[in-house]
C-alpha positions, 0 to 999 in steps of 0.5 A: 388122335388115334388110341394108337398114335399117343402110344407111340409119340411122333418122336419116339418113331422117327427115332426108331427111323431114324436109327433103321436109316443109320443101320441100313443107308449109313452102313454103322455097325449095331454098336453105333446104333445101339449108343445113339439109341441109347443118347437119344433115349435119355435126351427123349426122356429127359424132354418130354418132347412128342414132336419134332417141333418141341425140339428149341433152342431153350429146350437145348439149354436145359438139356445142356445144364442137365447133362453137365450136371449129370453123375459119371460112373466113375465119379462126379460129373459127365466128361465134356468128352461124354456129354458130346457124344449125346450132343453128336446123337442128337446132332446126327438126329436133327440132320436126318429129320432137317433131310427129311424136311420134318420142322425141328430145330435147326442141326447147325445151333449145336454147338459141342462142348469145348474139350481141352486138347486132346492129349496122346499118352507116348513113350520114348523110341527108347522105351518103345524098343524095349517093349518089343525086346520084352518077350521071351522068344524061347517058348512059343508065348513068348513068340505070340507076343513077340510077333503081336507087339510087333504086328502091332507097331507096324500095321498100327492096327486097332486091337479089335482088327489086331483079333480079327486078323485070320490065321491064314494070314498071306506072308508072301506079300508085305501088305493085307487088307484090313476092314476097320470102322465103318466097315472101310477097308484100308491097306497095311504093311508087314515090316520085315521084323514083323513078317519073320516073327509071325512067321516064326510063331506059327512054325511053332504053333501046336493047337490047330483049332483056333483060325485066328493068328493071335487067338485073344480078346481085346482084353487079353491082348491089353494084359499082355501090353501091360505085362510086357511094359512092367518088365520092360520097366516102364512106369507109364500105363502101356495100351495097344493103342498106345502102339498105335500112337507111337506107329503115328508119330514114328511116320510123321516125324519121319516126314510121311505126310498126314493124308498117307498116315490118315489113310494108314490109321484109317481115320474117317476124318483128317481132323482126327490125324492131325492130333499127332502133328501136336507131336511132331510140332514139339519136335519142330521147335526143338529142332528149331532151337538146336539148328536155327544159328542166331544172327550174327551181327 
């Protein structure tokens, strides 16, 4: 074996492949290939493995026990919900390796870790409403936010595509294109409400500088949800996605199919859509209860 190859285990450089693969043929942005580096990194270490061969199934149980026992930042241990995104990596990893045809454990035999429901933090309709009647549409903030909130609930944008969005925004159409993850493109509607408000807030716009229709941060965007949610008096923790949320399920309990809203959210997966169907099956069953008329007998 050459002085060189044991500097670089078998492993360590099909995972730099592996992860040039995921930049390049699968187009994942270098957020994506930094956290699989990362996951992989630390099932490497955790190993000890050099060849893809050493990857087995007893190999998996270990690293399973290890990564539920693992410390989380916050305290205690690693969220199931963490612990299956290094299972994903390495699933992601093992897929590549079995297209390659390199011998390694089979990607099928992961199993991820059982998570419980996932739950969609709502407000009311009502709450909602007054969330978008918070700003005060007197000064020119007040405007921004105005028209953020309402961009916002009719696009169901993600915050990060909510900051990209040029100021040149086109306002003659009802509908612009938005590059999401993944880099897919998908299609959004401006509501009438929506449209007036953006229009309003850059008649007023002073600084000429910024390009950005609402020149802020995620993070700004959030203290301003926050902010708005307190005087609106509600007590629940307000976020944008929390919007995205309610824009959702506003569309399917309206009765918009789930392949229209997936492709409105721009999920990659309908399974990630139908989330919002615990909603409005909730909403089914009080129907149900109020209109279904008991049998007379």
């Amino acid at each position: 074996m050459s002085h060189n190859m044991s500097k670089t285990s078998e492993l360590e450089q099909l995972k730099r492949e592996f992860l040039e693969y995921t930049e390049i043929q699968k187009g994942r942005s270098i957020n994506t290939v930094r956290n699989y580096d990362h996951y992989l990194s630390r099932f490497l270490a955790f190993s000890k493995a050099n060849r893809a061969i050493d990857i087995t199934d007893s190999l998996m149980r270990e690293y399973r026990l290890w990564l539920n026992r693992q410390p989380a930042p916050e305290g205690g241990t690693l969220k199931k919900k963490t612990q299956n995104y290094y299972l994903i990596a390495l699933r992601a990893f093992l897929k590549y390796l079995a297209k390659r045809g390199v011998k390694t454990l089979s990607p099928e035999t992961i199993e991820l870790a059982r998570v419980g429901e996932r739950a969609i933090d709502l407000i009311t309709p009502t709450e909602l409403n007054r969330l978008l009647e918070a700003p005060d549409t007197s000064t020119v903030a007040g405007l921004r936010d105005k028209a953020m909130l309402e961009t916002l609930f009719s696009t169901g944008l993600r915050v990060s595509e909510l900051c990209s969005l040029p100021r040149e925004l086109d306002l003659r159409s009802e509908e612009f294109s938005i590059r999401g993850k993944g880099e897919k493109i998908r299609v959004v509607f401006l509501s009438p409400t929506a449209k007036e408000t953006i229009k309003k807030y850059l008649d007023k716009r002073k600084d000429v500088d910024d390009d950005k229709l609402f020149p802020m941060n995620p993070r700004g965007v959030q203290r301003v949800i926050r902010f708005y949610a307190t005087k609106a008096g509600i007590t629940k923790k307000v976020t944008p996605h929390v919007v995205r949320h309610m824009f959702a399920t506003d569309l399917l309990s309206n009765g918009a199919d789930l392949r229209s809203v997936q492709m409105l959210l721009g999920h990659a997966n309908i399974a990630t859509t139908q989330i919002y169907t615990h909603v409005t099956d909730k909403q089914l069953r009080e129907a149900h209860k109020k209109f279904h008329s008991r049998r007379k007998s």
